[in-house]
C-alpha positions as semicolon CSV with decimal commas, in nm:
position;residue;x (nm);y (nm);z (nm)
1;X;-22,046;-3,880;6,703
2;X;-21,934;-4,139;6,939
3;X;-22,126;-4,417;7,026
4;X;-22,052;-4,652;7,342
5;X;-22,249;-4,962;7,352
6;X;-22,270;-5,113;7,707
7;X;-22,406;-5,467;7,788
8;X;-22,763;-5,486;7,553
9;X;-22,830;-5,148;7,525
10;X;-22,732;-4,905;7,327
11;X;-22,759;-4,510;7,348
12;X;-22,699;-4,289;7,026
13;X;-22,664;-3,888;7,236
14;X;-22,789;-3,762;6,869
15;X;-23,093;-3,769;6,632
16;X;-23,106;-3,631;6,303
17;X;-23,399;-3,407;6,242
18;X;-23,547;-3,588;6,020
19;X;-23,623;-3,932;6,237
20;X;-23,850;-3,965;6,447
21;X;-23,787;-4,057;6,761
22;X;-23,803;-4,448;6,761
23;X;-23,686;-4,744;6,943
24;X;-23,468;-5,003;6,683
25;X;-23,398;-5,380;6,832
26;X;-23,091;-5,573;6,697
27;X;-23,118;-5,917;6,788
28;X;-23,010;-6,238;6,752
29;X;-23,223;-6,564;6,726
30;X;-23,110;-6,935;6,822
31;X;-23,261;-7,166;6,562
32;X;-23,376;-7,524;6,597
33;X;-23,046;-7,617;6,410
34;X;-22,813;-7,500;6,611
35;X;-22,774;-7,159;6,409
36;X;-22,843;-6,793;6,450
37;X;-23,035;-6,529;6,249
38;X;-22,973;-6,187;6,275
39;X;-23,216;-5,870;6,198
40;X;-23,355;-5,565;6,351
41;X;-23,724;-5,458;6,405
42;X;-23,910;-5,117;6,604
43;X;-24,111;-5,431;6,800
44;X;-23,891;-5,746;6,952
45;X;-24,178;-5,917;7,143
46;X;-24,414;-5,895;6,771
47;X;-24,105;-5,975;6,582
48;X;-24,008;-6,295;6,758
49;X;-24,345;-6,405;6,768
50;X;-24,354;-6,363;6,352
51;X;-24,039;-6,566;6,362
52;X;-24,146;-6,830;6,605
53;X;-24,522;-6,865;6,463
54;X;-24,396;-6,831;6,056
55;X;-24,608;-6,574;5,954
56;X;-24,331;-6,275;5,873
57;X;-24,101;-6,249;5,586
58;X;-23,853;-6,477;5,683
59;X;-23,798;-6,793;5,510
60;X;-23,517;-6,881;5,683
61;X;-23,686;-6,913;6,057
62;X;-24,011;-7,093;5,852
63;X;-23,759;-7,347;5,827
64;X;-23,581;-7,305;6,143
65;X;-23,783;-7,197;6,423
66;X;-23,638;-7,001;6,653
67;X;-23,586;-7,141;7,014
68;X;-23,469;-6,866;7,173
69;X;-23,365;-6,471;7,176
70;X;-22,988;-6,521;7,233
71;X;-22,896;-6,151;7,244
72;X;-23,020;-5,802;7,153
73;X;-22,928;-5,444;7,134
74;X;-23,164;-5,152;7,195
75;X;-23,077;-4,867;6,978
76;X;-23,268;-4,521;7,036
77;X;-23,371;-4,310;6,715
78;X;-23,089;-4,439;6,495
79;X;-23,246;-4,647;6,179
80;X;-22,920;-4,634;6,006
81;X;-22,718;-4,761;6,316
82;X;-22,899;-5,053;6,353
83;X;-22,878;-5,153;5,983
84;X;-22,505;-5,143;5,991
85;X;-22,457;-5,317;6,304
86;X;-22,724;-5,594;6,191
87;X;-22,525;-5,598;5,898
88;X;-22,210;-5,639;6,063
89;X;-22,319;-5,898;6,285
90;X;-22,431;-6,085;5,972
91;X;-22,143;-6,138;5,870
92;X;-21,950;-6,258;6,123
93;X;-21,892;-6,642;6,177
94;X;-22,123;-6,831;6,439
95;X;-21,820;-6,852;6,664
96;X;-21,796;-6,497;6,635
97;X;-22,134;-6,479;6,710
98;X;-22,115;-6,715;6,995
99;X;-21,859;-6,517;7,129
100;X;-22,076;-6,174;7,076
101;X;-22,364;-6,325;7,283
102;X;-22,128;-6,431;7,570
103;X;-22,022;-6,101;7,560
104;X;-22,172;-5,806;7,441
105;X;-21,965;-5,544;7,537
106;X;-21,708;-5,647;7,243
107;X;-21,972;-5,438;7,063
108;X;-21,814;-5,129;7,212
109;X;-21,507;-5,191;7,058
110;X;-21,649;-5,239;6,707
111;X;-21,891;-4,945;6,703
112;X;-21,620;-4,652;6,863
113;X;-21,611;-4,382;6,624
């Protein structure tokens, strides 16, 4: 299956049987030291507000609240596809992610199957 990722949004044509049909948010945070945390949620708007108030999981954004939402990918019915790319994003460097949030269409050229 191909996937093309275009600006923050992206569109996955097929869903396996088994998953319902949900909405999955990639997205990165800016934190009050200058860095960014990565992660993926079914609910942005309740997520961010977890992260900015310190009530979710996250230790990291209890210590570093969140200032902003610096990017984020919408990903329909895929689960699995927005683990990997939150995983992938993870990893990268903070100029790479810099870079990333200046401009997201590189995604399309990571994600091409």
């Amino acid at each position: 299956m191909k996937t093309k990722l275009q600006k923050n949004e992206c569109k996955v044509s097929k869903v396996s049987d088994t998953e319902k049909e949900k909405t999955y948010w990639v997205y990165i945070l800016h934190c009050s030291n200058g860095t960014y945390y990565t992660g993926y949620t079914t609910n942005l708007n309740r997520r961010y507000e977890k992260h900015v108030k310190g009530s979710g999981k996250c230790k990291y954004t209890r210590s570093f609240k969140p200032t902003r939402i610096a990017a984020s990918l919408k990903i329909e019915g895929n689960r699995s596809l927005a683990m990997h790319i939150e995983r992938r994003i993870k990893r990268m460097s903070k100029r790479e992610k810099e870079r990333l949030i200046l401009n997201p269409d590189l995604l399309n050229a990571m994600f091409e199957t």
